[in-house]
C-alpha positions as CSV (number, residue, x, y, z in Angstrom):
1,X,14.4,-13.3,8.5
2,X,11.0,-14.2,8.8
3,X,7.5,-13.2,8.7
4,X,4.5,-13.6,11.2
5,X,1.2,-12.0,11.7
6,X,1.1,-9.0,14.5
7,X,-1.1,-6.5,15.7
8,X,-2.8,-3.3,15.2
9,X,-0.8,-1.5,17.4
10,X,2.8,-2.5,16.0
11,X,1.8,-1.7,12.7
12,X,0.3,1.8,13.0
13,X,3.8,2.5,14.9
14,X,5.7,1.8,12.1
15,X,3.6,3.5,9.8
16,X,3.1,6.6,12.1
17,X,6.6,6.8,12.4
18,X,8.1,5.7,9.3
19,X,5.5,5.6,6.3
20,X,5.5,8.8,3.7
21,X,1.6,9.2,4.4
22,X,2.1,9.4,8.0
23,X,-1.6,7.8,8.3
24,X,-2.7,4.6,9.6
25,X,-5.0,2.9,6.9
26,X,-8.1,0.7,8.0
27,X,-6.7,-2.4,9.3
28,X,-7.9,-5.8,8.6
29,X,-4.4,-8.0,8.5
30,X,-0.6,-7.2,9.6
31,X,2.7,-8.8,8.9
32,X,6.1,-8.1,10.4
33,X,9.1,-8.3,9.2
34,X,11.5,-9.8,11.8
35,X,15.3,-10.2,11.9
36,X,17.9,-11.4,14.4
37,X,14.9,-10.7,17.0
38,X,13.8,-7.7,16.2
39,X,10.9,-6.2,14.0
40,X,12.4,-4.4,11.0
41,X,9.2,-3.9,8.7
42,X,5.2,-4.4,8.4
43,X,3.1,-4.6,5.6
44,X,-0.7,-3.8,6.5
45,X,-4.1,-5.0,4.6
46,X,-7.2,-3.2,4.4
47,X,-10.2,-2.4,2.8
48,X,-10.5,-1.5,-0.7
49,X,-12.3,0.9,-2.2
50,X,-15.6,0.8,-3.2
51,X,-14.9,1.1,-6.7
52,X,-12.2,-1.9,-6.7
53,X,-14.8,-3.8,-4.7
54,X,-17.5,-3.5,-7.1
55,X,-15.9,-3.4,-11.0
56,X,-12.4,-5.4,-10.2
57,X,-13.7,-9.0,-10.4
58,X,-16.5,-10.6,-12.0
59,X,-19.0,-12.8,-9.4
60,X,-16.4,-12.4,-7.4
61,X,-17.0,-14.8,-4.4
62,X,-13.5,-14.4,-2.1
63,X,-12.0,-11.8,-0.6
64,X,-10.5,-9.0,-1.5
65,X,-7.5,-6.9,0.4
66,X,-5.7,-4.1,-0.7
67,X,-1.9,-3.7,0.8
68,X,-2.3,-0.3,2.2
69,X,1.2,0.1,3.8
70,X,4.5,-1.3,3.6
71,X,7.6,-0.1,5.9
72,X,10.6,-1.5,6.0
73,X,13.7,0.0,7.7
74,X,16.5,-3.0,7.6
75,X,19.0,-2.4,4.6
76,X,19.1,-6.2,3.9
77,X,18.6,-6.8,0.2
78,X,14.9,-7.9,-0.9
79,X,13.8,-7.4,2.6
80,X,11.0,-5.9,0.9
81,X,10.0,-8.5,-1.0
82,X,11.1,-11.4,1.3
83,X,8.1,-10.0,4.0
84,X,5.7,-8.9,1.0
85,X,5.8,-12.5,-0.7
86,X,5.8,-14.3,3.0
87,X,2.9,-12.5,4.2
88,X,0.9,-13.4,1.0
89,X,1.6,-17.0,1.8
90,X,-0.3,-16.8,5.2
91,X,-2.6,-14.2,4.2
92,X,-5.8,-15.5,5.5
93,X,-8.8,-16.3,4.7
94,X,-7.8,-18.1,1.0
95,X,-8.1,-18.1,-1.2
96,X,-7.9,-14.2,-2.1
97,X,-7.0,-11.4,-4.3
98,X,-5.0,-8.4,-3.6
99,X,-4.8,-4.7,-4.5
100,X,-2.2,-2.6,-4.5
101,X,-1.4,0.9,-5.6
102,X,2.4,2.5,-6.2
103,X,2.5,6.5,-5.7
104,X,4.5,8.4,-8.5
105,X,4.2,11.1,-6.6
106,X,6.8,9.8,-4.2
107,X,8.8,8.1,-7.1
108,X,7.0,5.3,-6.8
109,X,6.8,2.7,-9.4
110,X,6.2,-0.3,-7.7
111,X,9.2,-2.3,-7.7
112,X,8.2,-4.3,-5.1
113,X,5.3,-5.9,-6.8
114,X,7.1,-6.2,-10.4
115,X,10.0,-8.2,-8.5
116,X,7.2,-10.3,-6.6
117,X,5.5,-11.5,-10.2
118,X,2.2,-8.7,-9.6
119,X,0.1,-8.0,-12.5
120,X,0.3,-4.1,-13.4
121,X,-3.0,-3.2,-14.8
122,X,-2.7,0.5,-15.5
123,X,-2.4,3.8,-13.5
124,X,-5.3,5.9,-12.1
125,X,-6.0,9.1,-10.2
126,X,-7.9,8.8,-6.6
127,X,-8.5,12.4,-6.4
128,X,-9.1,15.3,-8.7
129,X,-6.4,17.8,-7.0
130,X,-3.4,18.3,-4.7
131,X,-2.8,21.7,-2.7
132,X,0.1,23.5,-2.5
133,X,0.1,24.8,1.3
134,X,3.6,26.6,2.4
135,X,5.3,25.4,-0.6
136,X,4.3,21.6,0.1
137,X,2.1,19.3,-2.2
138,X,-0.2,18.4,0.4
139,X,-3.0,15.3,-0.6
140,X,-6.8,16.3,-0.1
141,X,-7.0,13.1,2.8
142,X,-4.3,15.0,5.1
143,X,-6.7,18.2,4.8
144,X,-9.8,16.3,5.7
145,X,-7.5,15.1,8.5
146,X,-7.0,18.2,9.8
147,X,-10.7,19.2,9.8
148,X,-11.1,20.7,6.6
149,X,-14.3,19.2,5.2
150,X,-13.9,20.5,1.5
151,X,-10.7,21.2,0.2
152,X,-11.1,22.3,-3.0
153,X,-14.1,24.9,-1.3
154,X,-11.5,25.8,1.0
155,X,-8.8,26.5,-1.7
156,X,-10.6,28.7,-3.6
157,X,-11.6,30.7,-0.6
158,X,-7.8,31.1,0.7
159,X,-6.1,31.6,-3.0
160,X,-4.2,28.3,-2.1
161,X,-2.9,26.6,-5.3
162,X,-4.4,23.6,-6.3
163,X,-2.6,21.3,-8.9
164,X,-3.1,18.1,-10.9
165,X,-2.6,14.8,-9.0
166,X,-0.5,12.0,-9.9
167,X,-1.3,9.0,-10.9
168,X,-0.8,5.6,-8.8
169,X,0.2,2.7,-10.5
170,X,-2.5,-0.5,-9.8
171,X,-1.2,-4.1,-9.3
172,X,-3.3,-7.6,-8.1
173,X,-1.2,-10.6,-6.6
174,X,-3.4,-13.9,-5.8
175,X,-3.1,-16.2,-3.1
176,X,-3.9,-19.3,-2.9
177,X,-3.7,-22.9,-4.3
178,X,-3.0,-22.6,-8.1
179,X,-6.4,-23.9,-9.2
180,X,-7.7,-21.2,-6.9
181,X,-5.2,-18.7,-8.5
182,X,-6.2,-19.0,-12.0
183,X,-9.9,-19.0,-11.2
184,X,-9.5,-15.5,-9.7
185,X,-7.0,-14.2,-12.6
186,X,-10.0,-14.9,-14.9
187,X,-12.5,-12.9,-13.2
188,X,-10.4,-9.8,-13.1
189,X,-11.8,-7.0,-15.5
190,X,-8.6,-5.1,-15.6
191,X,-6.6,-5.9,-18.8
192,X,-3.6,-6.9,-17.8
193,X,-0.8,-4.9,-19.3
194,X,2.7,-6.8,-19.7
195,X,5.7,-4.0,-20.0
196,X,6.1,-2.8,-16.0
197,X,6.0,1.2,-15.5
198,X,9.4,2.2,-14.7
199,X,10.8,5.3,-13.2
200,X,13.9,7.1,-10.8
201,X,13.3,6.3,-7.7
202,X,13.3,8.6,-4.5
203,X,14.1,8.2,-1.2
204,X,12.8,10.4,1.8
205,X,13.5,10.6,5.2
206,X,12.0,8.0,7.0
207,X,13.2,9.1,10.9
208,X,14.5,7.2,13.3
209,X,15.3,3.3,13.7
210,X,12.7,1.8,15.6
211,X,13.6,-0.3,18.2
212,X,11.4,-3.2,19.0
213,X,11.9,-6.7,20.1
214,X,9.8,-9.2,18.9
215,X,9.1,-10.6,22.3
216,X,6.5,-7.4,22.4
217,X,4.4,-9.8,20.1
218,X,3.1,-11.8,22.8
């Protein structure tokens, strides 16, 4: 296996196809995963949100990403972490801090990043309600995708269910020279909590193997 940087257009395939949230996130970096040849897995990084931009760090003066997506469909073991640990190595510019956020809605506890040394630094809620909409939690972001402008207006006025969220688990991962690394681990505000969340985890259907060579890299 390796790692290499790719493109736009690989990744939102992957995460079209394959991710839980079925939505591409805004794209600033892409990894893939590749094995024997083939592309088995991308990890994208984005923008953060304006909250984590403005209170996470301290005079923060380097950048900050947040890994929006990860897909990956080979069954080797830590494939997951193997493209997740690589990709932080080239990440680029450095040095730089990273966001991440696990979904407990989807069983989600963030495995990846406790196996990859992350610091966990609590959960928190990005929304104040989920929708129940033909007897699926639907998230507030897939109704503005479909046009609807304010869900919880729109709720009200079609008696649709509206339920508590769930929180997402928040992890940061440094990269960078070690110097570099502990500067940036002492401007972060979160307190740093030790004990990892744990919980079952789920699987879903992820849909068809995607075939792709890595020769379409080039």
């Amino acid at each position: 296996m390796q790692v290499i940087q790719t493109t736009k257009q690989i990744c939102d395939e992957f995460v079209l196809k394959k991710h839980y949230s079925h939505r591409a996130p805004i794209f600033w970096k892409g990894y893939a995963l590749v094995e024997n040849g083939k592309i088995e897995g991308v990890c994208v990084f984005g923008q953060p949100s304006p909250p984590i931009q403005k209170y996470a760090f301290k005079d923060r003066d380097f950048r900050l990403y947040e890994l929006a997506r990860l897909v990956v469909q080979t069954k080797t073991k830590n494939a997951a972490s193997f493209l997740v640990g690589n990709a932080l190595k080239i990440l680029e510019p450095q040095p730089c801090a990273i966001v991440s956020f696990a979904d407990s809605e989807y069983g989600h506890c963030g495995y990846i990043y406790q196996a990859t040394n992350w610091l966990y630094t609590g959960a928190t809620v990005s929304h104040d309600h989920a929708y129940i909409v033909d007897g699926k939690r639907v998230h507030p972001m897939t109704l503005r995708d479909m046009g609807i402008t304010n869900p919880k207006e729109w709720a009200k006025e079609k008696g649709i269910e509206t339920i508590a969220p769930m929180p997402k688990y928040r992890y940061f991962q440094f990269s960078g020279n070690k110097r570099d690394k502990k500067i940036m681990r002492e401007k972060l505000l979160y307190h740093v909590i030790k004990e990892y969340p744990k919980c079952e985890p789920k699987r879903y259907d992820d849909g068809e193997k995607i075939e792709m060579f890595n020769m379409e890299l080039f």
